[in-house]
Backbone as CSV, one residue per row, in Angstrom:
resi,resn,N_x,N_y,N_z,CA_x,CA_y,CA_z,C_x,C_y,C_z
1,UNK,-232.403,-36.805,56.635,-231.665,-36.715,55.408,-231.483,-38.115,54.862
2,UNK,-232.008,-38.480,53.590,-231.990,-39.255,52.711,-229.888,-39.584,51.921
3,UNK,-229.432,-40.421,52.302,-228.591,-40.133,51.744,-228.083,-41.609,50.641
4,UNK,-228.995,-42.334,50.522,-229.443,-43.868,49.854,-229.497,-44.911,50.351
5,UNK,-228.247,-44.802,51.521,-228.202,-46.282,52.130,-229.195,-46.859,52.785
6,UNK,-229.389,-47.885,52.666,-230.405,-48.486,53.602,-229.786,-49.789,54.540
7,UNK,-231.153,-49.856,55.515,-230.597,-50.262,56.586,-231.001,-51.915,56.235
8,UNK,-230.097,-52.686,56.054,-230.321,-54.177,56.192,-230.294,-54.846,57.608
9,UNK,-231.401,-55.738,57.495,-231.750,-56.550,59.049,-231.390,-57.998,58.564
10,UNK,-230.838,-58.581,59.514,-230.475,-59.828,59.110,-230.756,-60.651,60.466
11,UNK,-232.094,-61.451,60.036,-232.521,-62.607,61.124,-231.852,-63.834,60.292
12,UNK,-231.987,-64.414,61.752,-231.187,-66.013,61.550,-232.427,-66.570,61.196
13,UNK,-231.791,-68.000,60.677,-232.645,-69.124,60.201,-233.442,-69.151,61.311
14,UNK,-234.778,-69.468,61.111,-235.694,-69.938,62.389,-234.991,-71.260,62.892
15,UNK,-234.157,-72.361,62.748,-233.502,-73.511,63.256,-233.127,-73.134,64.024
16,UNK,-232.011,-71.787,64.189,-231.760,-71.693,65.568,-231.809,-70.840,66.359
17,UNK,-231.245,-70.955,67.716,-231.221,-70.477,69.043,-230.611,-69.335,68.345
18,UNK,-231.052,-68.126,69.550,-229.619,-66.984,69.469,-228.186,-67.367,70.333
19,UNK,-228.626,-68.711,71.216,-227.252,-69.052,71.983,-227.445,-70.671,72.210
20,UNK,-226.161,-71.139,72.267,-226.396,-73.206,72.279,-226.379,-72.956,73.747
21,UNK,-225.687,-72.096,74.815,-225.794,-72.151,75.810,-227.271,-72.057,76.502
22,UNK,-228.298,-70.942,76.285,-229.464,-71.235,76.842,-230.022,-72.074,77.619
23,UNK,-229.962,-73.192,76.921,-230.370,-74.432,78.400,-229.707,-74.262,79.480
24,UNK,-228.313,-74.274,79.375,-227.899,-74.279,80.571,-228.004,-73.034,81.644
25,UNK,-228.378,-71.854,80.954,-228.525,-70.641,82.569,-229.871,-71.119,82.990
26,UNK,-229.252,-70.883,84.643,-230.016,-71.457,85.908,-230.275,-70.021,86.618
27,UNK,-231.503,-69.236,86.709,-231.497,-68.506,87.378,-231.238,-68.363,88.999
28,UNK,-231.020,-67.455,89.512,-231.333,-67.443,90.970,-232.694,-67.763,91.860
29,UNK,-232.282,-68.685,92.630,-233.711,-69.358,93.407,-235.034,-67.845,93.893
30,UNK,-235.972,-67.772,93.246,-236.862,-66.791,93.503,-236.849,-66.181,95.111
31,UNK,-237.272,-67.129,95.697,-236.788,-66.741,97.342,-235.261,-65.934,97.532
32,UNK,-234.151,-66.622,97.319,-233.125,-65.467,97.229,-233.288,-64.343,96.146
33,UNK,-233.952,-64.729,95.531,-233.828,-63.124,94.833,-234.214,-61.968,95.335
34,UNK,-235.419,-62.598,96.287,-236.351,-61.280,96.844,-235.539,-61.113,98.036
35,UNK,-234.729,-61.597,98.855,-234.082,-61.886,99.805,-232.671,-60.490,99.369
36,UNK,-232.011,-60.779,98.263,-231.364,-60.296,97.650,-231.630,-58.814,97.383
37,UNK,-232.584,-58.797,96.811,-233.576,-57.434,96.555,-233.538,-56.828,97.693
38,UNK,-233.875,-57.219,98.990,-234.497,-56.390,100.097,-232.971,-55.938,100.600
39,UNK,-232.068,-56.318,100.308,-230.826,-56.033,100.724,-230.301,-54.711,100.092
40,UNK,-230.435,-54.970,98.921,-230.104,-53.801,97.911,-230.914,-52.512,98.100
41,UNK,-231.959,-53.165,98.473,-232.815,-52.285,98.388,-232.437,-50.683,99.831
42,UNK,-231.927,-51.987,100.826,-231.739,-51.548,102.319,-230.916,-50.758,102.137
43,UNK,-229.652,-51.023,101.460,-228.598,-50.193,101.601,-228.195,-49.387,100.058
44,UNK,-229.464,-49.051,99.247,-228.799,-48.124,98.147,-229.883,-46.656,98.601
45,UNK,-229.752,-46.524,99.837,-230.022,-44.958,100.697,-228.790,-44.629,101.483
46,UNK,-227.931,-43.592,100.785,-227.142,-42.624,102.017,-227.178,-42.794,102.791
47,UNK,-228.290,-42.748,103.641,-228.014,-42.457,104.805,-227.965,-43.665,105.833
48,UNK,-228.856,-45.011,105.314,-228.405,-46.190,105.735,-226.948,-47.091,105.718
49,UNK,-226.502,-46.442,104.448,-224.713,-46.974,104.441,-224.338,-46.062,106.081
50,UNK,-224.584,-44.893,106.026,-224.011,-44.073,107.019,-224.035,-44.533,108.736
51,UNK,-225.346,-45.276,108.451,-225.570,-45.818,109.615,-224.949,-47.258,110.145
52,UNK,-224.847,-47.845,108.405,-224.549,-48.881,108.888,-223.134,-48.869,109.010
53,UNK,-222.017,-47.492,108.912,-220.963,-47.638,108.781,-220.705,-47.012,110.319
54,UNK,-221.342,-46.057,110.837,-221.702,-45.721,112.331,-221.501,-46.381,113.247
55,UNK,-222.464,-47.573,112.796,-222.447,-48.716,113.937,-221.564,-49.776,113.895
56,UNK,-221.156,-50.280,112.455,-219.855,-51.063,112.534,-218.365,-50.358,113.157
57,UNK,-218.191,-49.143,112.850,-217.134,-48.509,113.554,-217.455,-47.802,114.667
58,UNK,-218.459,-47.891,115.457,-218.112,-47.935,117.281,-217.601,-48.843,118.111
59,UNK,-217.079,-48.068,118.849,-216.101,-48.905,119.446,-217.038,-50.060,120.559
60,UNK,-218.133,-49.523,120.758,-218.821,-51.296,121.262,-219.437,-51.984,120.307
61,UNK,-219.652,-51.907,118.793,-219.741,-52.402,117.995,-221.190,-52.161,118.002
62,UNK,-222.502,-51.361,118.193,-223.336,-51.312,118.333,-223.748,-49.817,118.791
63,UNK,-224.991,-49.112,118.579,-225.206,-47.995,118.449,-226.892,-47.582,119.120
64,UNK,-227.017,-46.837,119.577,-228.735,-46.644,120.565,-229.204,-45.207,119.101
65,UNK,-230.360,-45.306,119.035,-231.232,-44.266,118.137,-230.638,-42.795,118.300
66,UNK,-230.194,-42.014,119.634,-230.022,-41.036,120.378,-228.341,-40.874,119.809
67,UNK,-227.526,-42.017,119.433,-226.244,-42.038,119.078,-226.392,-41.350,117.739
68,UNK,-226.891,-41.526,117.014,-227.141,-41.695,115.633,-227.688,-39.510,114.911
69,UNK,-228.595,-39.531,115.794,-229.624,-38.124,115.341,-228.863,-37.113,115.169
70,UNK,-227.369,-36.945,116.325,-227.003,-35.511,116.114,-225.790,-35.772,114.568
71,UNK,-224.826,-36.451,114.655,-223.953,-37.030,113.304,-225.147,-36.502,112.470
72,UNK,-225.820,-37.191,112.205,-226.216,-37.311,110.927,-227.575,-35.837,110.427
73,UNK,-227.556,-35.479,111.457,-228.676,-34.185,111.361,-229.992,-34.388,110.725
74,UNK,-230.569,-35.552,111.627,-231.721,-36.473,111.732,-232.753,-36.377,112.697
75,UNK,-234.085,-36.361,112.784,-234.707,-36.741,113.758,-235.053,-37.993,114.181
76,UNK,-235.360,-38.038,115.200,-235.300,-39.837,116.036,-236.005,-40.882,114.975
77,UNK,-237.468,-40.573,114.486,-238.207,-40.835,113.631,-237.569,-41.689,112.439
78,UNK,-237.075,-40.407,111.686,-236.154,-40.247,110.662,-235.394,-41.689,111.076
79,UNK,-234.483,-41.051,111.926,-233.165,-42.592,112.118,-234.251,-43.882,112.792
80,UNK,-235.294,-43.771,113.069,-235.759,-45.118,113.473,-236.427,-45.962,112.493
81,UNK,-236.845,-45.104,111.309,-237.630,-45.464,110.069,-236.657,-46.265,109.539
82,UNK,-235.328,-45.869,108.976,-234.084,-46.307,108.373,-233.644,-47.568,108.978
83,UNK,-233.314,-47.578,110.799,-232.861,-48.629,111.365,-234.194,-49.632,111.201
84,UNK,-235.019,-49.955,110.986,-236.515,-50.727,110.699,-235.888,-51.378,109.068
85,UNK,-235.401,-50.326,108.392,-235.365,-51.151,107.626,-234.313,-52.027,107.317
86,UNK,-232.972,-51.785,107.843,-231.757,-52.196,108.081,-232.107,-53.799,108.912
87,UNK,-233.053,-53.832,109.983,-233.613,-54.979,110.812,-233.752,-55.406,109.776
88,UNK,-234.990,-55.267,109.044,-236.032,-56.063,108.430,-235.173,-57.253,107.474
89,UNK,-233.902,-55.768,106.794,-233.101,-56.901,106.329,-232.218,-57.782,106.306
90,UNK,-232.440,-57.770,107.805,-230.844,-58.798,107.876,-229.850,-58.112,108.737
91,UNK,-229.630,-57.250,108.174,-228.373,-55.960,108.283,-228.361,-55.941,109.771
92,UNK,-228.959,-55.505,110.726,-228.819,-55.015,111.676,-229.861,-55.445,112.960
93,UNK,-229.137,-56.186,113.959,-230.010,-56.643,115.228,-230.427,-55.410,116.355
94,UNK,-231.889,-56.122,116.553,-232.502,-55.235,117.655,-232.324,-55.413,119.191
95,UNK,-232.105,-54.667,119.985,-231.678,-55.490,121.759,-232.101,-54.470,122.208
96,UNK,-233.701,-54.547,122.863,-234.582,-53.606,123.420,-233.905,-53.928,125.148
97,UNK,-233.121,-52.241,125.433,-232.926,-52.413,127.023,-233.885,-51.274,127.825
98,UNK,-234.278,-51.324,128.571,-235.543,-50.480,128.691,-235.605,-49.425,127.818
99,UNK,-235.798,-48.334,128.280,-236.515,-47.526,126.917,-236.038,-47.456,125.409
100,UNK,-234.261,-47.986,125.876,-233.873,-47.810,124.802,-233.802,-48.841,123.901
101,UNK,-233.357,-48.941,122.604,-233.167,-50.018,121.477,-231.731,-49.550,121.177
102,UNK,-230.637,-50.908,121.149,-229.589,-50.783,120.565,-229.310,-51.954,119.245
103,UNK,-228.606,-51.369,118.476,-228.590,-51.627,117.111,-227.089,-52.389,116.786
104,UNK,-226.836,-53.453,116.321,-225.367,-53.664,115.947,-225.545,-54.554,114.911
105,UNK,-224.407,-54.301,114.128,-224.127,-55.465,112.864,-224.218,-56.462,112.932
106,UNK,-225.206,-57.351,112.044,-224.974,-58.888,111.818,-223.693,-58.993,110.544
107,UNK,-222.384,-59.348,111.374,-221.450,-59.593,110.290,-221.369,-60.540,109.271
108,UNK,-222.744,-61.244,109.348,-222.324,-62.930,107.969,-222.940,-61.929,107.178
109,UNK,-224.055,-61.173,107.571,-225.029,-60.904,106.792,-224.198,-59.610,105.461
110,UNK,-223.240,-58.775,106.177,-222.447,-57.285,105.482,-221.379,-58.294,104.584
111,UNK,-220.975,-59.163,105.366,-219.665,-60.125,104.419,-220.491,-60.581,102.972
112,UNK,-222.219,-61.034,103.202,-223.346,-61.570,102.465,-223.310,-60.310,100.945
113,UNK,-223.155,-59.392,101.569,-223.201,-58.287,100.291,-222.716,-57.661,99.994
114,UNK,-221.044,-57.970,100.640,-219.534,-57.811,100.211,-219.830,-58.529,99.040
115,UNK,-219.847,-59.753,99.390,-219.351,-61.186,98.556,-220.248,-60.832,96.979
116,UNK,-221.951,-60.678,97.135,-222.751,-60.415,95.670,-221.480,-58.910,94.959
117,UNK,-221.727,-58.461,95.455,-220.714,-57.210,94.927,-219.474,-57.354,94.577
118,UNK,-218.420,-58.497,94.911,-217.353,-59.369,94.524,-217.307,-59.479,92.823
């Protein structure tokens, strides 16, 4: 529907910036970004918060694959795919005791993405 008005666009003088600030933003160092990324990445799955909230609240502060499967109504696989990626990022240390693998929080690292989320 035509109703007359029209739409006016109004560009600035080509002289200037859209901001005097510009020079000054400093992005984030590329290496932390991807660093950053893999974090986000780790923990915006359900079921990895779940885990990683599992293992911060046991009472030995640490958790075996077999702890994990029945809670969460998982197969071993399943929860070992997830804890792989929780390692990979930081999140969570590996301590192979014979057959088994136990899992516990690296705390600088959870305080690390408290703090971005701050």
């Amino acid at each position: 529907m035509d109703d007359g008005t029209m739409l006016q666009v109004i560009t600035p003088p080509v002289d200037q910036t859209c901001s005097e600030q510009t020079a000054e933003l400093v992005p984030m160092d590329r290496g932390q970004a991807e660093q950053v990324a893999q974090i986000f990445k780790a923990v915006s799955d359900p079921t990895r918060l779940q885990i990683l909230s599992m293992i911060q609240g046991s009472p030995a502060g640490e958790a075996c694959v077999c702890d994990l499967t029945k809670p969460l109504g998982l197969t071993q696989p399943t929860i070992s795919h997830h804890l792989k990626i929780l390692v990979d990022a930081g999140l969570l240390t590996r301590d192979k005791r014979g057959p088994w693998a136990w899992f516990a929080v690296v705390p600088e690292r959870l305080a690390a993405v408290r703090s971005l989320l701050a």
